[in-house]
N, C-alpha and C positions, 0 to 999 in steps of 0.2 A: 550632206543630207542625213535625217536622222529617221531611220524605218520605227515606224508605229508597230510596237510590241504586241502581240493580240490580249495582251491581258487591259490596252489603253483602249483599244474599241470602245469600252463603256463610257468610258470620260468622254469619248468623242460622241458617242450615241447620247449621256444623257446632255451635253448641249446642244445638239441638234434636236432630239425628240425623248428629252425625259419624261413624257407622260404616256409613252409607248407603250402598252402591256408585251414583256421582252419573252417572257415564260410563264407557263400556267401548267402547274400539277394537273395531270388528268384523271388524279385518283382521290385528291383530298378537293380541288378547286382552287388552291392558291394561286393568286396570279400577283406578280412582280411587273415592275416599271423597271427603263432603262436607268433611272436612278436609284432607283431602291436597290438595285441588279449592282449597280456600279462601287455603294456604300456598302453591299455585302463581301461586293470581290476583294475591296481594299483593304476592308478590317479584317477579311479573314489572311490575307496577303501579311498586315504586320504582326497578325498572331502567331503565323507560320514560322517568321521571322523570330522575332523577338523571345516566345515561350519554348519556340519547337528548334530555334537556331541553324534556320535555313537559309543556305546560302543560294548564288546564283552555281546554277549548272552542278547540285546537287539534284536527285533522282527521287521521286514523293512517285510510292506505290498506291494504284487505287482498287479496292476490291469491293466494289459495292453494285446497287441495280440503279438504271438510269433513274435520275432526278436532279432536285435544283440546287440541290448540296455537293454534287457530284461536277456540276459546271461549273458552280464557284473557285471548288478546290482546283480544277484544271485551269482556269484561266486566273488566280489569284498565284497559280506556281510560275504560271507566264509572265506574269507582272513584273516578281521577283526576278527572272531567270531562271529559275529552277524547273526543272524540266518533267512532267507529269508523263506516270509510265501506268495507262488503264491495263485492269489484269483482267481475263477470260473467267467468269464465275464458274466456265462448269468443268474447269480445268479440279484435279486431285489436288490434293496436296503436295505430294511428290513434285508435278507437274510443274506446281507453280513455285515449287523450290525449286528447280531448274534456274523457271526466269531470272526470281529475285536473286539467285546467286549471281548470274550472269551483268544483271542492270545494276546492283548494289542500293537501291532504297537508303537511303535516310531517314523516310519518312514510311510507314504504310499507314494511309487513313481507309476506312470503313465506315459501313453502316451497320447497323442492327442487326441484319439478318445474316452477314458475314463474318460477326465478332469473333466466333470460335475457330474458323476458319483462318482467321486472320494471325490469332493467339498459336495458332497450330504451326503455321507457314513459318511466322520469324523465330519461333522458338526452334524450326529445324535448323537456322541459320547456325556457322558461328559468328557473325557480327551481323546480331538482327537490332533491323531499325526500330525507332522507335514508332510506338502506335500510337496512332491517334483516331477517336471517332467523331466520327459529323454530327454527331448529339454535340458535340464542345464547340462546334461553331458560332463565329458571335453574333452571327444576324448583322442589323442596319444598325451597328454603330461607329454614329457620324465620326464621333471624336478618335475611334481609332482607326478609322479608315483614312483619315487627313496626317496623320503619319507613315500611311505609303510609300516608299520613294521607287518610282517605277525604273527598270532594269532598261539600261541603252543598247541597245543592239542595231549599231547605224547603216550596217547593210542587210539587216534582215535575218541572217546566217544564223546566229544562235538557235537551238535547239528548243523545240517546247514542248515534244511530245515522241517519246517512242513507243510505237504500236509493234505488238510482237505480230508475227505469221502466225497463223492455224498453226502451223509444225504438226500437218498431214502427212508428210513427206520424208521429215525428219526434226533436229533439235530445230527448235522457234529461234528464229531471226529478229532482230528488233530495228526496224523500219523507222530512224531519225528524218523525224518531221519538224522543219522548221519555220520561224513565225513569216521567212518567207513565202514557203511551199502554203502554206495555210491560206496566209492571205490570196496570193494569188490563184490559188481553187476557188476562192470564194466569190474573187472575180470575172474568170471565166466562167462560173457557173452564171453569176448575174447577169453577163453580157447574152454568152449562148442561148440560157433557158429564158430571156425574158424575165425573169424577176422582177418584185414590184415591194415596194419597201408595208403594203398593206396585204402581202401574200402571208397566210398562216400555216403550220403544215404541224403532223403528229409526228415526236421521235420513239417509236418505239424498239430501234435497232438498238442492240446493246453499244453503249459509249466506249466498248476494247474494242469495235471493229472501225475500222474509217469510215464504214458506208454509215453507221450511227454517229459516227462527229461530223464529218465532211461534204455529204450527197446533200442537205439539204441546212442542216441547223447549225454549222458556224459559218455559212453564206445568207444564210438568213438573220444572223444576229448583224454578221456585220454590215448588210444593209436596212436594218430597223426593221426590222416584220416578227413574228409571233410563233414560237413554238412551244406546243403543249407537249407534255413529255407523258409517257406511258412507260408500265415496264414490260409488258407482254404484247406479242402479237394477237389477243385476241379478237376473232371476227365481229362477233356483238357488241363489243367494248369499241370497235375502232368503228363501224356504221355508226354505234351512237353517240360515239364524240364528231367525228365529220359532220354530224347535223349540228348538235350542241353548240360545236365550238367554230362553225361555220368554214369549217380548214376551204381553202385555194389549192392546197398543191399535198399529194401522197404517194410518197417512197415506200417501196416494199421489193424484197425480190419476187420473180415468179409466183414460186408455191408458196407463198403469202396472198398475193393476189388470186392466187384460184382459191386455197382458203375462203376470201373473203365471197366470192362468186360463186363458190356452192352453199354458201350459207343461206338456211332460209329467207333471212330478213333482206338478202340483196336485193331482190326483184322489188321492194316497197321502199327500201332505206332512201332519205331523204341526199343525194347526191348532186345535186342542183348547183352548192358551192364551188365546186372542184372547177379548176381552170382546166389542169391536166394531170395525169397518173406518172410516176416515173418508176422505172423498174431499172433494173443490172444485176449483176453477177452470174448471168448465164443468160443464151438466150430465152426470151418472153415466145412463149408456143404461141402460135396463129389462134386456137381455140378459146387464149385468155384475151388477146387483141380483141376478136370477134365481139366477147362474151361482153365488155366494157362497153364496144361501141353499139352494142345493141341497148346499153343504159347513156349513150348520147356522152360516154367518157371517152378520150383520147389519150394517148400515151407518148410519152417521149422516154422510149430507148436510151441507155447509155452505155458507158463503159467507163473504167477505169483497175486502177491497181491501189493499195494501202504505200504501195512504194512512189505511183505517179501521180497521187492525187486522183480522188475517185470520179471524175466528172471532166474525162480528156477527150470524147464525144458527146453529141450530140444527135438524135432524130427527131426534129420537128414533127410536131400532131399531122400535118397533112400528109408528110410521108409515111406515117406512121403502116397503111397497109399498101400502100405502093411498095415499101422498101422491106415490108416485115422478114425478120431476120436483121437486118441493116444494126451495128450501132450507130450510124451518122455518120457524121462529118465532124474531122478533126474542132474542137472551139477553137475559140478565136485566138489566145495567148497561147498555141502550141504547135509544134511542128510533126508531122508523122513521117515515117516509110514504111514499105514492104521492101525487106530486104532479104538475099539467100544467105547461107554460113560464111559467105566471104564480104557480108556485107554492101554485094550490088544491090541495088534497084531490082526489082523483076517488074515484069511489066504486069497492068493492070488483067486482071481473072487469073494471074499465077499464087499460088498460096506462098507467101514467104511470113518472117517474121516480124511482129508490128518491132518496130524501136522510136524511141518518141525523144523528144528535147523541150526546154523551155523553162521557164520558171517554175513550174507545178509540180518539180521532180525533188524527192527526196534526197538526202544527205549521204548517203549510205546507209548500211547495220552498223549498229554497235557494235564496237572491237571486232569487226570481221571486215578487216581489209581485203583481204584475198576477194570475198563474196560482193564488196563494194568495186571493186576494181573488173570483175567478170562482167558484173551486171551492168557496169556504166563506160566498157570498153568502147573506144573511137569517138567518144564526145556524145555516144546516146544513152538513153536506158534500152538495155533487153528486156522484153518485156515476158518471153517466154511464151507469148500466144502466137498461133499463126491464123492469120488472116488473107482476104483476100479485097484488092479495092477493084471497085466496078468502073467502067466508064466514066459514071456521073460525077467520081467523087466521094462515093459512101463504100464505107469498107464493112466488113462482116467476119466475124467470129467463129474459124472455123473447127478450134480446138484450141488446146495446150500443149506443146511439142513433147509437155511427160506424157500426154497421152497419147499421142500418134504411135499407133504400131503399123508394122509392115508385115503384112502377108504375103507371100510368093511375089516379094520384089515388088510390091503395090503398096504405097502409102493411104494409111488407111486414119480417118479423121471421125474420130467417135460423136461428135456434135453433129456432124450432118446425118447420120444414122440416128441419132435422139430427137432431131429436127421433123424426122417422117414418120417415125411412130409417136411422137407427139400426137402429132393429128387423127390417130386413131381414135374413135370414140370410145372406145373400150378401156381405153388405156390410161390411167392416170397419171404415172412416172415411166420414165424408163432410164437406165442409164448401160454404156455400155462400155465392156471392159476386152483387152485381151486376153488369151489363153493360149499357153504353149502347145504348141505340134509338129509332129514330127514329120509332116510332108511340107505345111506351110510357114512353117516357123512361128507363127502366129496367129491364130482365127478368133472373129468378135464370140463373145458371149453377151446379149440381151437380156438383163438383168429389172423384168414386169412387174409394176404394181399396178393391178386392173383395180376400177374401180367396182367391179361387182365377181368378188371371187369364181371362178369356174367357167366361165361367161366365152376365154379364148383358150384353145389350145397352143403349144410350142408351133405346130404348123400352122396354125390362122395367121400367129403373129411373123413366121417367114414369109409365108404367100403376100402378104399385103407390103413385104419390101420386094416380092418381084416385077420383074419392069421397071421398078420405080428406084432400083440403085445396079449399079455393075455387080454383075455375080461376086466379087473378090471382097464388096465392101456388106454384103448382107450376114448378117451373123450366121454363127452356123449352130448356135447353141441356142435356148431360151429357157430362161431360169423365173420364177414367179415368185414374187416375195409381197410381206406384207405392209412393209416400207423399206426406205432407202436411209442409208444414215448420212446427216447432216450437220453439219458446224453450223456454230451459231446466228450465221448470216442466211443459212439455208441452202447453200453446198453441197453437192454428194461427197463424200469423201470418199474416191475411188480408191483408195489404199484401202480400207476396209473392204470392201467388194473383191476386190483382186485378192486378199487373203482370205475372207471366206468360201471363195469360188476356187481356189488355185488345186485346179486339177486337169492332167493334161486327157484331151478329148480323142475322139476317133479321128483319123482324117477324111474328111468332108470332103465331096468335090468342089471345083473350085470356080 
């Protein structure tokens, strides 16, 4: 058997449905067919080749803002073999010398507005690639796209894409995604979410994260449907392409979607099209659920990792406020547990740790076997979240185990304390961190972004967690700020907070 490289999708797309509109700029209007989509992959694929002398399972750096020159060069490295490594724009320079040292580039291509940056990065090298910009790309030409010779990869396994980590936490990991794991994301997302080959959706998530390649737009290419590319989250921008461009289906984390819900224009924007909402990468507060379905919108919850494929559950629209909180139920190509540190089973309302199997699992990091080998010990991935699964089936997201601290011998779960001041009306963000002390080893800090300054005090915002959590898990601190800082998927990045804040407190009662 011979596995279909993701860079052959197109050839397979344009004879099933070359008259497909595959992508449409949502800034200039251009819109591309699966053929025209297909003759640009290939001839930029023998340029790559032939000009730039790219081999298979050589490394092509991308450092540019999402668009239709940015999908060709990833899926024209696929073709080849060659393996596409998208960079974080809002990474230093420094920064992104790290990666490129680390991944070794052959290639770095660009766009316009990252020239200098670009010039900067490989010149820190000392074996810097060469550069190339997407101004050189050759468009729809036939005749050198029919000297393609597409790359065999017969069980899949080859490499097409390393996505680094945030490296919140520390040096960025680079997460080897293969045109196995690809594919079959693409089809447990079809299978689970209901997908429909005439569903159209906005990508505006930057293409270095997987939730902008994976959550919606290379599961929608590879079943023939439509996506318009944007480069920004903006609110205005993105109500008036959803009417415009008539989208079915809208990825966004959270605070993207409340974004969009305090924005004037939401209460009139024409919303009509939309099947359903999807969110992930933390949980979707009850107030944003609410706020959609009072505009007759539904959402389907998810989850996933850049390591397991971003779309390893699922919450169907009906459960959407039965289960809120919920991410679903495993899809369908995957297997889950909850398990303790010795890898039993715990039983259903115990928090353990999720570890997942199946085809939608990454290859490891780059040159870090040690960190591939921890992370995919006993035949699973660790996933590093903890979870708990309910009677029904659907499991729930109750933290990060970097985040769990313990107070006076009490395991203490910062999501479910983010979960109830969510729901404050006052409250716009919150996020919550530990703090050293000297009675309890550890006590929360409540880290508030109100949405109308002045509005709550530190005690409004304690009183309204009591009764409503165990005295051990209520913060004992409250800090007001006038936002949170975020990675480019929309993230708190609690490593900043904890270093901002890192000051040991009084000790509280407990």
């Amino acid at each position: 058997m011979t596995f279909t490289n993701i860079g052959e999708w197109w050839a397979r797309r344009e004879a099933l449905t070359p008259h497909t509109i595959a992508l449409v700029d949502g800034v200039t209007g251009e819109r591309l067919t699966y053929a025209q989509m297909r003759r640009r992959i290939y001839a930029l694929a023998t340029m790559l080749t032939t000009e730039f002398g790219l081999s298979a399972g050589d490394r092509v750096a991308l450092l540019a803002s999402n668009s239709i020159e940015y999908l060709e060069a990833i899926f024209a490295c696929a073709l080849m073999g060659a393996i596409a490594v998208p960079l974080n724009w809002r990474l230093t320079t420094p920064e992104l010398h790290v990666i490129l040292k680390d991944c070794s580039p052959r290639i770095l291509l660009y766009d316009d507005t990252y020239a200098t940056r670009a010039r900067e990065v490989s010149s820190s090298l000392s074996a810097p690639p060469r550069l190339g910009s997407f101004a050189q790309f050759p468009d729809d030409d036939a005749a050198l796209a029919e000297r393609a010779v597409p790359f065999q990869t017969p069980d899949g396994e080859a490499i097409a894409l390393i996505l680094y980590t945030s490296g919140t936490t520390g040096t960025p990991k680079g997460a080897l995604l293969s045109h196995r794991m690809i594919t079959w994301n693409a089809i447990n997302t079809q299978i689970s979410w209901g997908l429909r080959d005439n569903d159209r959706t906005i990508t505006f998530a930057p293409f270095f994260h997987a939730g902008g390649l994976n959550v919606l737009t290379t599961p929608l290419i590879h079943l023939g449907g439509t996506v318009v590319l944007l480069p920004t989250a903006d609110p205005a921008t993105l109500l008036r392409t959803i009417a415009a461009e008539q989208c079915t289906l809208l990825f966004a984390v959270p605070t993207v979607f409340q974004s969009i819900m305090e924005h004037p224009a939401f209460a009139t924007a024409d919303l009509t099209s939309l099947r359903f909402c999807v969110t992930g990468g933390s949980s979707c507060p009850l107030p944003i659920i609410h706020g959609y379905a009072a505009r007759g919108l539904e959402f389907r919850q998810g989850y996933g990792l850049t390591e397991v494929g971003v779309n390893c559950f699922s919450l169907a629209p009906e459960d959407a406020l039965r289960k809120a909180g919920s991410v679903g139920r495993p899809v369908f190509h995957s297997r889950a547990r909850v398990v303790d540190a010795a890898m039993n089973d715990v039983a259903d309302g115990v928090v353990g740790e999720l570890v997942l199997a199946g085809p939608h699992l990454c290859s490891g990091y780059w040159r870090r076997p040690e960190a591939t080998a921890e992370a995919s010990r006993g035949g699973w991935w660790h996933t590093g979240d903890l979870v708990i699964r309910d009677a029904e089936g659907f499991y729930s997201i109750v933290g990060r185990q970097k985040d769990l601290y313990i107070s006076g011998g009490e395991n203490v779960y910062p999501a479910e304390i983010e979960a109830l001041l969510a729901t404050h009306p006052a409250i716009a963000e919150v996020a919550v961190i530990p703090q050293p002390d000297p009675r309890w080893g550890e006590v929360g800090l409540a880290v508030v972004v109100l949405r109308q300054a002045g509005v709550l005090t530190e005690q409004d915002v304690l009183a309204y967690c009591d009764g409503q959590l165990a005295r051990y898990k209520i913060p004992k601190r409250v800090a007001f700020a006038d936002t949170l800082p975020r990675n480019a998927m929309g993230k708190v990045i609690k490593t900043e907070l904890v270093a901002r804040y890192h000051q040991p407190d009084h000790t509280p009662e407990h």
